[in-house]
C-alpha positions as a printed Julia matrix, in Angstrom:
299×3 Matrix{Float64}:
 170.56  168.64  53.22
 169.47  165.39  53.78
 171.0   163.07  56.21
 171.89  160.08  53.81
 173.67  162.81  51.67
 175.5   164.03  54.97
 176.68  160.5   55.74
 177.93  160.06  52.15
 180.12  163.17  52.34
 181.93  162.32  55.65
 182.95  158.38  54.29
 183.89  160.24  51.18
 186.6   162.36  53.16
 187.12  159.36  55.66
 187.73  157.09  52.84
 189.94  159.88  51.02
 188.72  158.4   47.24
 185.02  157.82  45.51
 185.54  154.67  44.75
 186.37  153.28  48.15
 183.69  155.46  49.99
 180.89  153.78  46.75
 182.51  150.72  48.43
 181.33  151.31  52.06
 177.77  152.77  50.94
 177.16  150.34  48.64
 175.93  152.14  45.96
 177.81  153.17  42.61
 180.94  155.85  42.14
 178.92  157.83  39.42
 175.62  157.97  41.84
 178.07  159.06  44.31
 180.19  161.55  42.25
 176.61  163.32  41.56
 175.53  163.47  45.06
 178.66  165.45  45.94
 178.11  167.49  43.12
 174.67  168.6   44.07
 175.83  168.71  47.43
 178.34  171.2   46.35
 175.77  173.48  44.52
 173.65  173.47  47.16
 175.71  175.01  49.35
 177.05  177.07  46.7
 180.8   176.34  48.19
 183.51  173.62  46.74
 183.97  171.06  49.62
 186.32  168.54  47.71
 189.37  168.76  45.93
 189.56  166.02  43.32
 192.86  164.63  42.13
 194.12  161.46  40.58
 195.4   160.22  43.34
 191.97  160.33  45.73
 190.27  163.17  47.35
 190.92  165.78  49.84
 188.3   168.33  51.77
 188.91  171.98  51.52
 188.53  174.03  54.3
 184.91  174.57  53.55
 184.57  171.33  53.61
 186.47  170.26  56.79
 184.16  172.72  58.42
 180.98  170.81  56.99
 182.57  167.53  58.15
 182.48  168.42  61.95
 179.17  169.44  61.8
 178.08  166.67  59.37
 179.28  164.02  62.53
 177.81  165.66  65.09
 174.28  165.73  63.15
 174.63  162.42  62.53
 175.35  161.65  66.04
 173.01  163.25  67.5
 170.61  161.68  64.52
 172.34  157.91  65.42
 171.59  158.76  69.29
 167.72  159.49  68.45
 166.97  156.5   66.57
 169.15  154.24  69.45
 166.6   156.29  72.15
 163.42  155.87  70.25
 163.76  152.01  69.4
 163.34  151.03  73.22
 159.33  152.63  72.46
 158.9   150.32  69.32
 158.09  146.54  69.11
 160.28  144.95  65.92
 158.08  145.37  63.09
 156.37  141.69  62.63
 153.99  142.9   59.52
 155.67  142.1   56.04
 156.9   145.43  54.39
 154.7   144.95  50.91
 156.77  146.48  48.03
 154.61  147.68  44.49
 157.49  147.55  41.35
 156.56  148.43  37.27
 157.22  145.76  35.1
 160.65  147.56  34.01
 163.26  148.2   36.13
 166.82  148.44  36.46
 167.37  145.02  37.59
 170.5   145.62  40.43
 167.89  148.63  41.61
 166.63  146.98  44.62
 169.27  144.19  44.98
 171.35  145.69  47.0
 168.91  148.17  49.04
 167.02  144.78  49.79
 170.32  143.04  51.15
 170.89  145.61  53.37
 167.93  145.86  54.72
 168.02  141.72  54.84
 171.17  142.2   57.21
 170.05  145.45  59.5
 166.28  143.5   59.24
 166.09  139.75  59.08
 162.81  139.46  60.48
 161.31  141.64  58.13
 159.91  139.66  55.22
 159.52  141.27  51.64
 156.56  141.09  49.77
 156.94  142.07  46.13
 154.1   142.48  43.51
 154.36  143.84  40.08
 151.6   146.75  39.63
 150.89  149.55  37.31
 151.13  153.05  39.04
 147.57  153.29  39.47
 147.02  150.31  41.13
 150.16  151.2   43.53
 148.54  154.7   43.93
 145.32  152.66  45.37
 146.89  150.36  47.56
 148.75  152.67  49.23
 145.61  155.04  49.99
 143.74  152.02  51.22
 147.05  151.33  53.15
 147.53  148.0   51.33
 151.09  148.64  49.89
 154.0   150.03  52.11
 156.17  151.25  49.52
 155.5   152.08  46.02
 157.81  152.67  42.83
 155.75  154.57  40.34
 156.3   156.55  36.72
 154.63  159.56  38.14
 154.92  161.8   41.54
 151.28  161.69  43.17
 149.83  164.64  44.48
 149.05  165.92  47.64
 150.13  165.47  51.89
 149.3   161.86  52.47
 152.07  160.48  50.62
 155.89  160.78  50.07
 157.96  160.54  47.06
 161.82  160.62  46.73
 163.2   160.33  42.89
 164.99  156.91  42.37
 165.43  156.65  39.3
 165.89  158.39  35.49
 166.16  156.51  32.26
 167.04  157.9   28.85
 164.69  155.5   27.03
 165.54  154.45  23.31
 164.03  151.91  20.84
 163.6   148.53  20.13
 163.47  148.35  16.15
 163.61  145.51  13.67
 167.31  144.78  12.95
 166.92  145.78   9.19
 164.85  148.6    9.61
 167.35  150.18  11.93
 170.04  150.04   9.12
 168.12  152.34   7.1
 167.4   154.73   9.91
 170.63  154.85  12.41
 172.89  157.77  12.58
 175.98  158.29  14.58
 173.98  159.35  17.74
 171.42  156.93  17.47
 167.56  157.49  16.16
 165.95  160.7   15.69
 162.72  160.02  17.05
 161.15  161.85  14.06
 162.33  159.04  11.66
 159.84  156.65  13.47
 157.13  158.13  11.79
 155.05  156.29   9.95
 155.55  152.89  12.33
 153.35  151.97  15.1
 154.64  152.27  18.65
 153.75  149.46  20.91
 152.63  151.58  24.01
 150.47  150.5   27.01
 147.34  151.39  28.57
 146.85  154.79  29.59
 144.95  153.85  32.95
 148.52  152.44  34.37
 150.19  155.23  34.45
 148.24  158.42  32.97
 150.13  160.88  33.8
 153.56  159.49  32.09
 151.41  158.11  29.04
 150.46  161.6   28.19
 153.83  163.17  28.36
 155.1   160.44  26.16
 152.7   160.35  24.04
 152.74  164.26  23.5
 156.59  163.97  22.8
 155.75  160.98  20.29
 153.05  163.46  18.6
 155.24  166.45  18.66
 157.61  164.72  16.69
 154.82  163.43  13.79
 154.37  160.12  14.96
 150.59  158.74  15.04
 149.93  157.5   18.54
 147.13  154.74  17.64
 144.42  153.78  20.0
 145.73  152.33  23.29
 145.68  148.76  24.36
 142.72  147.95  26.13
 143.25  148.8   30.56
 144.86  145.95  31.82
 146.09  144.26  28.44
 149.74  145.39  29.43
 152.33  143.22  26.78
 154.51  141.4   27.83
 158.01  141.21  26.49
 158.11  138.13  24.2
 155.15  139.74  22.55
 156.35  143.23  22.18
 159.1   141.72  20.1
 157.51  139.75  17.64
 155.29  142.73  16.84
 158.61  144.56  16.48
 160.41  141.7   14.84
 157.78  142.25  11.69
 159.52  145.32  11.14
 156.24  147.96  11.0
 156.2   148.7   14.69
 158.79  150.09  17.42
 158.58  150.11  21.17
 160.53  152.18  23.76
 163.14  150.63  26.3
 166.3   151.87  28.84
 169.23  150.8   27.35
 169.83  148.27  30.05
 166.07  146.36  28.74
 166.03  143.01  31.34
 164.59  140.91  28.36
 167.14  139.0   25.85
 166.81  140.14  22.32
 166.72  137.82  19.23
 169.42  138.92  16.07
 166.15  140.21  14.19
 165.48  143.06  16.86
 168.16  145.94  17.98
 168.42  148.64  20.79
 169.56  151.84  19.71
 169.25  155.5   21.52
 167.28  158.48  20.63
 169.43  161.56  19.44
 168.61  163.82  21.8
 167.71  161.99  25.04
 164.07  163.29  24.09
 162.01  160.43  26.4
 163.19  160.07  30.21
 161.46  158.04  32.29
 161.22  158.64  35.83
 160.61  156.19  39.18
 159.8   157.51  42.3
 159.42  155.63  45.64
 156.45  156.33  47.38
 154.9   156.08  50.89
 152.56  156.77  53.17
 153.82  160.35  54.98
 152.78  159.07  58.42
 154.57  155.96  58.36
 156.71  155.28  61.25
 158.51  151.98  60.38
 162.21  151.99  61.05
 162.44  149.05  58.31
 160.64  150.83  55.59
 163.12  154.25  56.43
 166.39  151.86  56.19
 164.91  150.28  52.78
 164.31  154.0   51.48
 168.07  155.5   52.74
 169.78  152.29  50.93
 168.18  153.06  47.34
 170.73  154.03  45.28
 169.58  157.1   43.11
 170.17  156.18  39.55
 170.74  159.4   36.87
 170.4   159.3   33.29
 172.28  156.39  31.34
């Protein structure tokens, strides 16, 4: 049980509601609802009674709540003892992002650490996953989001984020294709998928592209490393109506009346961010950052 997910559970029952206690934590009432969920399985007991009216802690829970407090306490108490052996943190906290994210991701996680931190300045770059993977080996990048979980002990990796991709598709190709539930991804057949280069991100590119083959679409060679499209032109290739590209639902780019989102029957595509950083790392600005990131589920 982690100590984020303890301090979510005791505002819930202080707060007596989800949506007041999303409020307080500044993150949103489904993210919230599922943490208490999980929570619940985890310990294999039911620790809140929901009604219409709010929520109230069963006895199971009431029990978890005193010794949630006095873990977090004693956890408050540690951090307050330790910061009198640390010098504020001068360096910039460098922060690797993909190309595509959800755009109110780090909004809020970076406010908050803006108030509890105002010295510490934010350095942003957009890099593949590879190139995040390298920095932070060579100890270049503080924090990485990347489509993949790296292996091994020098680095750590909490899940941020899950999208149910769909697809971008020429307006009046769509018309012909669209069912009640969206695209089957088997009906794409026969159009090219605007992809990206597998040296970004290999790991993700071959799941996708084995769930684009298994359902009898051609995956045609690769853009060339480092030729990564952007938006505008990823939509004009789509706009010609022979071609389809993949997107989360909540796609940061504008599209023209020619081009349409629409989801994939099935949910068959998710694509997954994790935050990653070095395992010895020791700043207290980088550990605020990571507890205010606001796990997002499947759309």
């Amino acid at each position: 049980m982690e100590i984020r997910t303890m301090r979510a559970f005791v505002t819930v029952v202080e707060e007596g509601g989800l949506s007041a206690a999303a409020r307080r934590l500044h993150i949103s009432q489904p993210a919230l609802s599922q943490t208490m969920n999980a929570l619940e399985r985890e310990l294999g007991v039911q620790l809140l009674v929901r009604r219409t009216t709010g929520v109230e802690a069963t006895d199971a829970g009431m029990t978890l709540l005193g010794e949630a407090r006095g873990v977090l306490a004693r956890h408050d108490q540690a951090l307050a003892a330790m910061a009198v052996h640390t010098a504020p943190d001068a360096a910039p906290l460098r922060l690797g992002i993909p190309l595509e994210l959800p755009s109110d991701l780090l909004s809020k996680a970076l406010a908050d650490l803006a108030e509890a931190y105002p010295a510490t300045r934010v350095q942003a770059r957009h890099l593949s996953t590879s190139a995040q993977l390298a920095e932070l080996k060579s100890h270049d990048l503080d924090l990485g989001l990347l489509r993949e979980r790296p292996i091994g002990k020098d680095l750590d990796a909490m899940l941020v984020v899950e999208e149910r991709l769909g697809v971008l598709l020429a307006a009046e190709r769509a018309a012909g294709l669209v069912g009640p539930q969206g695209i089957r991804l088997d009906a794409l057949a026969g159009l090219e998928w605007i992809g990206f280069p597998p040296s970004g991100s290999p790991a993700w590119y071959d799941e996708l592209t084995a769930t684009l083959r298994s359902h009898g679409i051609a995956v045609g060679p690769a853009p060339p490393d480092g030729q990564t499209l952007i938006a505008e032109v990823k939509l004009a290739a789509v706009s010609a109506g022979r071609a389809f590209t993949l997107a989360p639902p909540d796609w940061s780019q504008p599209l023209p009346d020619t081009v349409t989102w629409l989801p994939l029957v099935g949910h068959p595509l998710v694509r997954r961010t994790w935050a990653v950083w070095d395992a010895g790392s020791h700043r207290r600005d980088l550990g605020h950052l990571l507890a205010a990131l606001d796990f997002r589920g499947p759309n």
